[in-house]
C-alpha positions as CSV (number, residue, x, y, z in Angstrom):
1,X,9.6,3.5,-12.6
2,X,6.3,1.4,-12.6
3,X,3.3,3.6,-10.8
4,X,0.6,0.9,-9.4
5,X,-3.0,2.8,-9.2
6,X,-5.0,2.0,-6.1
7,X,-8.9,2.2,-5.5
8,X,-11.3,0.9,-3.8
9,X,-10.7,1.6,0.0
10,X,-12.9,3.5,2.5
11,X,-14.7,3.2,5.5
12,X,-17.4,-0.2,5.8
13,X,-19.1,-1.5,9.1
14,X,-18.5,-4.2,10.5
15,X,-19.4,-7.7,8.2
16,X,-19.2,-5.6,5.4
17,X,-17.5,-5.8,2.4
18,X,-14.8,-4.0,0.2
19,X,-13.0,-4.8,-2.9
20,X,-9.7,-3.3,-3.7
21,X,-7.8,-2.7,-7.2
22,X,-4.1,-2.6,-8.4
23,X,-3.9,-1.5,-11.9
24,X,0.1,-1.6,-13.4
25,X,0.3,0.0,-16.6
26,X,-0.6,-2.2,-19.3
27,X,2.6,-1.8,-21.4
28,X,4.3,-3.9,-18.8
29,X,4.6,-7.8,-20.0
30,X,7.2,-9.6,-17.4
31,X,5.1,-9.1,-14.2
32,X,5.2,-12.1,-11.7
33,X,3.5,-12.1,-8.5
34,X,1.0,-9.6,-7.7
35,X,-0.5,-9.4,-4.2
36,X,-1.7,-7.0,-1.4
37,X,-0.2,-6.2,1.9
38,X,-1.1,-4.1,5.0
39,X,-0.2,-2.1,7.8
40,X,-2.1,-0.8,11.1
41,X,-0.8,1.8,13.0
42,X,2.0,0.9,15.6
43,X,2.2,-2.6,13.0
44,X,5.0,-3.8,10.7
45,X,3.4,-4.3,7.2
46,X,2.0,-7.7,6.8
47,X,1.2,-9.9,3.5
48,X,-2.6,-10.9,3.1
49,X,-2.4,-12.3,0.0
50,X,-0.7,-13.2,-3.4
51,X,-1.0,-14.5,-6.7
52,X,1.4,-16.0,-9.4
53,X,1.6,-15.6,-12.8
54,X,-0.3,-19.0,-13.2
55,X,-3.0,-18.0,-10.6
56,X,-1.6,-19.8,-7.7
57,X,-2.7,-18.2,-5.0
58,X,-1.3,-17.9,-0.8
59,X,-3.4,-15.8,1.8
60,X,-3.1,-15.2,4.9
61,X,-4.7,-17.4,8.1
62,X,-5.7,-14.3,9.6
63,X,-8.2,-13.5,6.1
64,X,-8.4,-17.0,5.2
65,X,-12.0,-18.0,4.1
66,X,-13.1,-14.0,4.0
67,X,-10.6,-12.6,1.4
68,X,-9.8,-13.7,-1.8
69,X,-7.2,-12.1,-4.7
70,X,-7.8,-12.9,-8.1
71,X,-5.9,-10.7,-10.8
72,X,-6.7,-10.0,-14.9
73,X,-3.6,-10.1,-16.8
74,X,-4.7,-8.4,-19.8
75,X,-5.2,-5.4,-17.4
76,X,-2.7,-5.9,-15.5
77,X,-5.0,-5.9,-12.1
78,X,-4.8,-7.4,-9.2
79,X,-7.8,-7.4,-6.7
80,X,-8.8,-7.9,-3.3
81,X,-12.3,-8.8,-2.2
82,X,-12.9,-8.5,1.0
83,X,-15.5,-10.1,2.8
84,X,-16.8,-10.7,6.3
85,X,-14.7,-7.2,7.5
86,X,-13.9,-7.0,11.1
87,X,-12.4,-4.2,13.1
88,X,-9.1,-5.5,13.0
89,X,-8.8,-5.8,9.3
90,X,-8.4,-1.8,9.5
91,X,-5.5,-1.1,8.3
92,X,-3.6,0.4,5.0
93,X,-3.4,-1.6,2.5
94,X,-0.7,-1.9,-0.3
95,X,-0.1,-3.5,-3.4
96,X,3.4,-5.0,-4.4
97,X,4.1,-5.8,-8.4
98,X,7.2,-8.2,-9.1
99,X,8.4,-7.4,-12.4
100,X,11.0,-10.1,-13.5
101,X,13.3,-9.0,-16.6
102,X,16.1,-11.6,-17.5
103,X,17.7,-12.3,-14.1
104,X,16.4,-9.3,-12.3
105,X,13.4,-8.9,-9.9
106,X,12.3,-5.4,-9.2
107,X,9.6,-4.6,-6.6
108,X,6.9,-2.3,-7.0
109,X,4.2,-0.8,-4.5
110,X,0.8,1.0,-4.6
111,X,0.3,4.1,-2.8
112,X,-2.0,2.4,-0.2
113,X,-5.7,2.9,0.3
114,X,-7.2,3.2,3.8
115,X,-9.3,0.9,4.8
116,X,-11.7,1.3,8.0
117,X,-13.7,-1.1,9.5
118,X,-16.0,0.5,12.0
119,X,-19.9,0.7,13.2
């Protein structure tokens, strides 16, 4: 079992900013993607953005321009910097690890960090 370490949420006014970590345990050497998801109450979970092994990244429209995700692969972190907040970015927001071993994919999520935007 791979435990992802979350930080970085909180509560921010509106146009504020907030930048969110993912740290996998470093002993880990076959991870793939890395990206950050979210869910609002009464929501399905939603992607917001990922990034390959090679730094390609894919974010969504909704955060487009605002948010960007970068990771460190020494550290094995993945990060979200979040711009430009607006009320409906509140949310919780999740991080999901692919770990690819041979021909096997496994999946791996954060613990989620609130994140509140309100004046």
């Amino acid at each position: 079992q791979v435990q992802l370490v979350e930080s970085g949420g909180g509560l921010v006014q509106p146009g504020g900013s907030l930048r969110l970590s993912c740290a996998a345990p470093r002993n880990i050497f076959s991870i793939n993607t890395m990206g950050w998801y979210r869910q609002a109450p009464g929501k399905e979970r939603e992607l917001v953005a990922v990034i390959s092994g090679s730094g390609r990244t894919n974010v969504a429209e909704s955060v487009s321009g605002r948010f960007t995700i970068s990771r460190d692969n020494v550290k094995n972190t993945v990060y979200l910097q979040m711009n430009s907040l607006k009320p409906e970015d509140t949310a919780v927001y999740y991080c999901k690890v692919v770990v690819v071993i041979a021909a096997d994919t496994y999946d791996y999520w954060g613990q989620g960090t609130q994140v509140t935007v309100s004046s």
